[in-house]
C-alpha positions as CSV (number, residue, x, y, z in Angstrom):
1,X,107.7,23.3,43.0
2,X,107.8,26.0,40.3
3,X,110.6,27.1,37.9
4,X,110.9,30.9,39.1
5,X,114.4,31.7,40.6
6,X,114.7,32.3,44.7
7,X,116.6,34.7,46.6
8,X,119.6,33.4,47.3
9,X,119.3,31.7,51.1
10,X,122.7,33.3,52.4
11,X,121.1,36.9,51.0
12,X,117.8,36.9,53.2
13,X,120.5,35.2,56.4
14,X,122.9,38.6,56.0
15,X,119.4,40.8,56.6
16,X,118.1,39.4,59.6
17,X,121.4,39.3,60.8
18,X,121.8,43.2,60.5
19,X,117.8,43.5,61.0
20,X,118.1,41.7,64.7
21,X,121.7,43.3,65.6
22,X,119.6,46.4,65.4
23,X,117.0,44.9,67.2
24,X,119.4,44.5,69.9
25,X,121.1,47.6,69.5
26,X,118.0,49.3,69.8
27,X,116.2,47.7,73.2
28,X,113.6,46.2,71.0
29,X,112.5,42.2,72.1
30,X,110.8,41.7,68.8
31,X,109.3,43.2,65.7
32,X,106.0,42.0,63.7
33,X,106.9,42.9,60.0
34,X,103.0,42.7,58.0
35,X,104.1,44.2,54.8
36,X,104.3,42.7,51.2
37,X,108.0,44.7,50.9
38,X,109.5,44.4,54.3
39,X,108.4,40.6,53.9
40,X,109.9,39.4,51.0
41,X,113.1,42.1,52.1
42,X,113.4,39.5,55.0
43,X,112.2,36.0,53.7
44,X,112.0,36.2,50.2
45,X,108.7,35.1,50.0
46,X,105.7,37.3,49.4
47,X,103.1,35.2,50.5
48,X,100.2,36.1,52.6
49,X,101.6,36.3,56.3
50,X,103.3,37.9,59.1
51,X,106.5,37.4,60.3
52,X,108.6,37.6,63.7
53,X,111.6,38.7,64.5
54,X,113.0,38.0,67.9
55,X,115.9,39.8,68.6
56,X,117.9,36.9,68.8
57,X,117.0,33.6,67.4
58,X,114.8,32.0,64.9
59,X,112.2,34.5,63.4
60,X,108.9,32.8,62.1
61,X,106.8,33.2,59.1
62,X,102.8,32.8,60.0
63,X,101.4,32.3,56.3
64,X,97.5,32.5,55.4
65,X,98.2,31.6,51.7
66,X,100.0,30.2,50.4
67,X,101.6,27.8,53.1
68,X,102.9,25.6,50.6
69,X,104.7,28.2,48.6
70,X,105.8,30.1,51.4
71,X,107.8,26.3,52.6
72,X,109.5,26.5,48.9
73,X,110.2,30.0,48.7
74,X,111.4,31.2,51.8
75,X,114.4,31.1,53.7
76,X,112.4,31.2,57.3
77,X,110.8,28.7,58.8
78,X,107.9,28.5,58.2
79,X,104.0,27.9,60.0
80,X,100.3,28.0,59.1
81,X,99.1,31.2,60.2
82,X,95.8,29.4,61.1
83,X,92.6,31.6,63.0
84,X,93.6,35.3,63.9
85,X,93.3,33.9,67.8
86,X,95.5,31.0,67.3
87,X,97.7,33.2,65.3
88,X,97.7,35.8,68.9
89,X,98.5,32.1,71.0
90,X,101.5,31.6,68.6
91,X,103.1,35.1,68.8
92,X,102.6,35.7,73.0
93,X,105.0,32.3,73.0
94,X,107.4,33.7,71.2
95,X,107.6,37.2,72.3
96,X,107.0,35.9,75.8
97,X,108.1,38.6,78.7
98,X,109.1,40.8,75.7
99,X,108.7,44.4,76.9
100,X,109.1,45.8,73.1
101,X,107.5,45.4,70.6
102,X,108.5,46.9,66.8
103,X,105.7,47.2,64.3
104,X,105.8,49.5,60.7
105,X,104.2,52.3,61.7
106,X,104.4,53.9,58.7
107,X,102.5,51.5,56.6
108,X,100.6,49.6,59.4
109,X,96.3,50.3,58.9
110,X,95.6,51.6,62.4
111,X,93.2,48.9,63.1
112,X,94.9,46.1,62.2
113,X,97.9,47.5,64.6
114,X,95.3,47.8,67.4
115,X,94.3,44.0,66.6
116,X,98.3,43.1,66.7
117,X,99.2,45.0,70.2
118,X,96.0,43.7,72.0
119,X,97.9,40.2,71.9
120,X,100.6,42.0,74.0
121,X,98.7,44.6,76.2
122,X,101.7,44.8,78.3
123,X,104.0,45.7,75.4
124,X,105.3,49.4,74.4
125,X,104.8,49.6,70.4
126,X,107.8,51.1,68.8
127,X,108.2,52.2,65.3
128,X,111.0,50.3,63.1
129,X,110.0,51.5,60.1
130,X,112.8,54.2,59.5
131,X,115.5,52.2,60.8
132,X,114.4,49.3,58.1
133,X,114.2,51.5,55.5
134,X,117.8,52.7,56.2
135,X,119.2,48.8,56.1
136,X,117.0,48.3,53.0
137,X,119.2,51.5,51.7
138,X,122.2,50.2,51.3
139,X,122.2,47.0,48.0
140,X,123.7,44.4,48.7
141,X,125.9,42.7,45.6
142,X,123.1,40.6,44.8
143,X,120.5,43.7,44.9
144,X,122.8,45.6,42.6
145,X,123.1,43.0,40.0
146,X,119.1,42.9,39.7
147,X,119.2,46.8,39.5
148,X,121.6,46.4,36.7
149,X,119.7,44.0,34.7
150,X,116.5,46.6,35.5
151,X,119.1,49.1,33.7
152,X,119.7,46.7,30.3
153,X,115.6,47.1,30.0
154,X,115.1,50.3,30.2
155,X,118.1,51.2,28.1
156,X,116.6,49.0,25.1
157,X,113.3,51.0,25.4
158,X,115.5,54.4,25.0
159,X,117.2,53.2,22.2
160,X,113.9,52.4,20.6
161,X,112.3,55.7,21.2
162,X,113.4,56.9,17.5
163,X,111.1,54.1,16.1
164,X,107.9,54.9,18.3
165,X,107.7,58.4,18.1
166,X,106.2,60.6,15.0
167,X,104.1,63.6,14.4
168,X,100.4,62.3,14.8
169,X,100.8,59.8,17.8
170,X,99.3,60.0,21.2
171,X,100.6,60.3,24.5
172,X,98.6,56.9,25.3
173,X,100.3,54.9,22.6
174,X,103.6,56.0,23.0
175,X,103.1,54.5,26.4
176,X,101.5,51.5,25.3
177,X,104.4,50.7,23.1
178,X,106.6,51.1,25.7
179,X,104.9,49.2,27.9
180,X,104.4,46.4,25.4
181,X,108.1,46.5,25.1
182,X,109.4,46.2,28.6
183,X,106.7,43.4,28.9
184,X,108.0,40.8,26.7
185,X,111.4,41.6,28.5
186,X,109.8,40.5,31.9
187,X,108.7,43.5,33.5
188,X,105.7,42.4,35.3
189,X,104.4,46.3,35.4
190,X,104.2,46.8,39.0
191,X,106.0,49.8,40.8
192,X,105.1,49.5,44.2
193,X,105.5,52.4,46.5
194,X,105.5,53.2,50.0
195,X,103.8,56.3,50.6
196,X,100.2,56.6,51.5
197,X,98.1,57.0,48.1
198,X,100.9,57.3,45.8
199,X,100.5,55.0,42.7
200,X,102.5,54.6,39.6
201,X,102.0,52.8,35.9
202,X,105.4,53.0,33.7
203,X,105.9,56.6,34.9
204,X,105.6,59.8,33.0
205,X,105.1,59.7,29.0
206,X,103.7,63.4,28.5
207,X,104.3,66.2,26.4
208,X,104.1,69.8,25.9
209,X,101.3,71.7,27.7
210,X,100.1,68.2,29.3
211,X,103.0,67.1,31.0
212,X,102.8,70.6,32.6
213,X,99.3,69.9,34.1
214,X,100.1,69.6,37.7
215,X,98.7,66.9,39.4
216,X,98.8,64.8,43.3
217,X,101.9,63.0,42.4
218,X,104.7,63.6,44.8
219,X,107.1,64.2,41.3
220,X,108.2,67.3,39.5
221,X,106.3,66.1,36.8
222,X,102.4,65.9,36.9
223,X,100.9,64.3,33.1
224,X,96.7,64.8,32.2
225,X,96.3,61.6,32.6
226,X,93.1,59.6,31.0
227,X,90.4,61.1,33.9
228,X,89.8,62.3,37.2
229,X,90.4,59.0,38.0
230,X,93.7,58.3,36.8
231,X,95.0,62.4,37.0
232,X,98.5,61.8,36.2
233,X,100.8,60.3,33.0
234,X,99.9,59.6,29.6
235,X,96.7,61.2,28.0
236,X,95.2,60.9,24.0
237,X,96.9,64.4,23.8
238,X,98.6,63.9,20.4
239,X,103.0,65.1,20.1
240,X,103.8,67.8,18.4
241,X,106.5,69.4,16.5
242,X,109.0,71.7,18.1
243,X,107.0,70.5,22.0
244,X,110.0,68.3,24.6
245,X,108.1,64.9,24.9
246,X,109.5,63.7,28.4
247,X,110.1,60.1,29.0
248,X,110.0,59.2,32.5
249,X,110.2,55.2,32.9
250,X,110.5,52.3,35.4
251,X,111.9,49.1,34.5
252,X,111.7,46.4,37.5
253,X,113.5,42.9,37.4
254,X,113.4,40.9,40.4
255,X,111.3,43.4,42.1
256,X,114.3,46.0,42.1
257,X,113.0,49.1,40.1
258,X,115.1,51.9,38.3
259,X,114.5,55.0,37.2
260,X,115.1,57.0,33.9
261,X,114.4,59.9,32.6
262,X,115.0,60.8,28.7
263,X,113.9,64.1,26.2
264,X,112.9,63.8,23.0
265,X,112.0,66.6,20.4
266,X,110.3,66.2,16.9
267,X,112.1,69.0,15.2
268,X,113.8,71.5,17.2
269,X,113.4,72.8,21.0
270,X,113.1,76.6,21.8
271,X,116.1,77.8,23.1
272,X,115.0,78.3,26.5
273,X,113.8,75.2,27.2
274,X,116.9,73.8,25.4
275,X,119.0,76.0,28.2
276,X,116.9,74.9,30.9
277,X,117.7,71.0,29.9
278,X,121.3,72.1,29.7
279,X,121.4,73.3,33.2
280,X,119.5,69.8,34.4
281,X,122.8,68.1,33.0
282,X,124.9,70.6,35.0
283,X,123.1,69.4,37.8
284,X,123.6,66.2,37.2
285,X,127.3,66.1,36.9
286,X,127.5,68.5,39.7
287,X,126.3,66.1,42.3
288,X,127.9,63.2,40.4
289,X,130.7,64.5,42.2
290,X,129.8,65.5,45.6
291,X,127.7,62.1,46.6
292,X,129.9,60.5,48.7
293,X,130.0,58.4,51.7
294,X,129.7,60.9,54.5
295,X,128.1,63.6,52.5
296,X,124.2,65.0,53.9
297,X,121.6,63.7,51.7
298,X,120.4,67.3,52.0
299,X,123.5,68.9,50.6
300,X,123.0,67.4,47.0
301,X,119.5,69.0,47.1
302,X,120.7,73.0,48.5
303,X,123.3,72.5,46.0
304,X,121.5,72.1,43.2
305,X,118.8,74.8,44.7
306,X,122.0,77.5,44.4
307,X,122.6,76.2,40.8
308,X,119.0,76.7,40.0
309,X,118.7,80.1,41.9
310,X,121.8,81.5,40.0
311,X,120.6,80.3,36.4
312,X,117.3,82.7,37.6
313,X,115.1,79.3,37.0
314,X,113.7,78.8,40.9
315,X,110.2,78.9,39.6
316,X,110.7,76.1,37.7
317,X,112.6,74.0,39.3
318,X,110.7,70.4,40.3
319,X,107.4,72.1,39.3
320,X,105.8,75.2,39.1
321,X,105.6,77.8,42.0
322,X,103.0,76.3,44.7
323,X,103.6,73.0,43.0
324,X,106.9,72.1,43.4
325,X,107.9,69.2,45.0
326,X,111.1,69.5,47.3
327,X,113.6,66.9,46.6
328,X,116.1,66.8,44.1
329,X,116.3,62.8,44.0
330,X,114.7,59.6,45.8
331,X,116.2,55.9,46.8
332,X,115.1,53.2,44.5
333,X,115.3,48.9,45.0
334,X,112.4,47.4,45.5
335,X,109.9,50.5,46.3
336,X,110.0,53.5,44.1
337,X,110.0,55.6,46.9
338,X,113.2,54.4,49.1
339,X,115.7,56.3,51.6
340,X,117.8,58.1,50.8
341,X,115.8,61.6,49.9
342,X,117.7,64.0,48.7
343,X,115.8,67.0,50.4
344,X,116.1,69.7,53.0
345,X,115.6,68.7,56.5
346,X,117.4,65.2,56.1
347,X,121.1,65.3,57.5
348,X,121.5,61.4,57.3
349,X,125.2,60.7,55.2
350,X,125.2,59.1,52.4
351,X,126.4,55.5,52.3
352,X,128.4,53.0,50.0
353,X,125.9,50.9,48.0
354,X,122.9,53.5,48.7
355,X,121.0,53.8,44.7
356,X,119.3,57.3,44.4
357,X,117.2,58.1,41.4
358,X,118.4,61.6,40.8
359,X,115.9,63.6,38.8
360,X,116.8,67.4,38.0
361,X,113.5,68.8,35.8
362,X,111.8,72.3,35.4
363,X,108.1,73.2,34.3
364,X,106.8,75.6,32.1
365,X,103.1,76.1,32.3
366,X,101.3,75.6,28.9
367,X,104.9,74.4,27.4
368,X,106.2,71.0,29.0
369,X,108.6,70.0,30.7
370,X,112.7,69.5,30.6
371,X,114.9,67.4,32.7
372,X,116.8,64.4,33.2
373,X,117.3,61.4,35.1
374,X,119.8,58.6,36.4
375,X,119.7,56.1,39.0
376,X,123.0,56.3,40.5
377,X,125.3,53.7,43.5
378,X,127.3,55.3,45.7
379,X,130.6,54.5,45.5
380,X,133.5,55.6,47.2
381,X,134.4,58.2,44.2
382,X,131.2,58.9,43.9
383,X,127.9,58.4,42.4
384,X,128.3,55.5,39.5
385,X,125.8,55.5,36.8
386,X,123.3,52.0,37.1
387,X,121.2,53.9,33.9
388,X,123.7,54.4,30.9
389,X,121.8,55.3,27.8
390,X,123.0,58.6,26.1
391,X,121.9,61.9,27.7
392,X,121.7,64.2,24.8
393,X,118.2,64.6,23.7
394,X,116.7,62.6,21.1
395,X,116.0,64.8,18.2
396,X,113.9,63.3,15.5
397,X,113.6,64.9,11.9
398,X,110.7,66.2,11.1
């Protein structure tokens, strides 16, 4: 039908194998999965439809639109979706006497949920959400050969940073030429997110006082942005000598996203900033080390948090004050926003072929902000490095 290259068959098999032994494992007779992510996780299609999972045998894929598409891309069989009643005909006879039903709570409108569970009045809703988002943790081979080739893209765009950035250029066009870059290398621009209201275009390309600027984004760095509308990122706020101009980019290929964070400096950084980027690498090496399988996801965050406290830079660290946010790091594949968290109140162990975007920064009101930022794999010795462009700052000559 179309030249574009599938998910391999045997790939989307493996996940609703492990997706129904939880099922089963669970109590759970079936589970409508409604979104874009979750559905192409488990058919590798992301055509317009829902799909069901019973937890055992042949899950379905009702499709709206495309149907066609679906058919070619898809490793589920597949069925036109038809009416929204004759849809609600087709799902009773498969769920049947099902006393269970899991739905995405987490991402699931309210009203279209209620419109779901009045085709089973007799079913109890439970939320699968969590427990998806844990299988969707842990790459696959496959998953972690896309993230790499995400990696070979957004290292290019490092390496070109030298060329970009002068004296006299804005905020929006270093951006622009960044995102002109990654897009004749096939990143379609998209970095989808789970959480409610979070958005995201390329990342964070701010400097000085303006990457500062706090803003709604669940990040330690906030960005002007262009308006009210659009509060966060790149703004016409020209770089300066002597400011840190942070470069905080996606890269996505296949629909797996990493995440990267570089420095650069026209001229020379004051020193405290310069120690305060020092310590980020500290950081960074620190919990290199200690991610292992069978380590809290929370530990990597308090230990950092000590490292912070005894360099006397708490106020800074992931924000200012009342505006920090509190994680240290954040799962990445094909949401921006993936398990594992690396945060306090999340006990979950780490697990071989998790990938964390690890993201030590600090933010000094009117001045900018410092950090760093890898997107690491669990491994059994630790965390491996998917990102691998060089993580001394960029210093350009005035």
């Amino acid at each position: 039908m179309h030249p574009l290259p599938k998910i391999p068959k045997e790939e989307i098999e493996s996940r609703l194998g492990r997706f129904q032994d939880f099922l089963q494992q669970a109590g759970i007779d079936g589970a409508l999965i409604t979104q874009n992510i979750d559905l192409y996780y488990l058919t590798g299609t992301m055509q317009n439809g829902v799909l069901f999972v019973p937890s055992s045998g042949e899950p379905c894929l009702y499709v709206k639109k495309s149907v066609e598409r679906a058919k070619f891309e898809a490793s589920v069989a597949v069925e036109e979706m038809g009416r929204f009643k004759e849809l609600g005909e087709k799902l009773k006879a498969r769920f049947r006497n099902g006393k269970r039903l899991g739905i995405e709570m987490d991402v699931l409108p309210y009203g279209l949920a209620m419109r779901y569970l009045r085709f089973f009045p007799e079913a109890e809703p439970v939320d699968i959400s969590f427990s998806l988002r844990q299988q969707r943790a842990v790459k696959s081979s496959y998953e972690i050969e896309q993230l790499k080739e995400a990696a070979k893209m957004v290292h290019q765009v490092i390496e070109s940073l030298p060329k970009m950035i002068r004296p006299g250029v804005s905020e929006l066009e270093l951006a622009a030429n960044i995102e002109y870059q990654l897009r004749k290398m096939g990143n379609y621009g998209l970095y989808r997110m789970r959480a409610y209201n979070q958005e995201l275009v390329l990342g964070m390309v701010a400097s000085g006082a303006a990457a500062a600027t706090p803003t709604y984004f669940d990040g330690p760095a906030g960005g002007l942005g262009l308006s009210t509308a659009h509060p966060q990122g790149a703004s016409r706020k020209i770089l300066a000598v002597g400011e840190p101009i942070l470069v905080d980019i996606s890269s996505v290929w296949e629909g797996y996203i990493v995440d990267q964070t570089r420095l650069v400096v026209i001229g020379d950084l004051e020193k405290d900033l310069e120690q305060a980027y020092q310590v980020a690498r500290q950081i960074l090496k620190e919990v290199e080390q200690m991610g292992k399988p069978g380590v809290a996801w929370q530990d990597l965050y308090l230990r950092a948090c000590e490292m912070v406290k005894e360099e006397g830079l708490e106020k800074h660290f992931m924000g200012y004050c009342a505006d920090q946010a509190r994680f240290l790091g954040h799962g990445v594949g094909l949401e921006l926003d993936e398990l594992p968290v690396l945060a306090k109140g999340f006990d979950q162990p780490l697990e071989e072929g998790m990938v964390i975007a690890i993201e030590p920064k600090f933010t000094f009101p009117q001045r900018g902000v410092v950090g760093i930022e890898n997107t690491y794999l669990v491994t059994k010795n630790g965390l491996e490095a998917i990102t691998f462009a060089s993580e001394e700052i960029i210093r350009l000559d005035l």
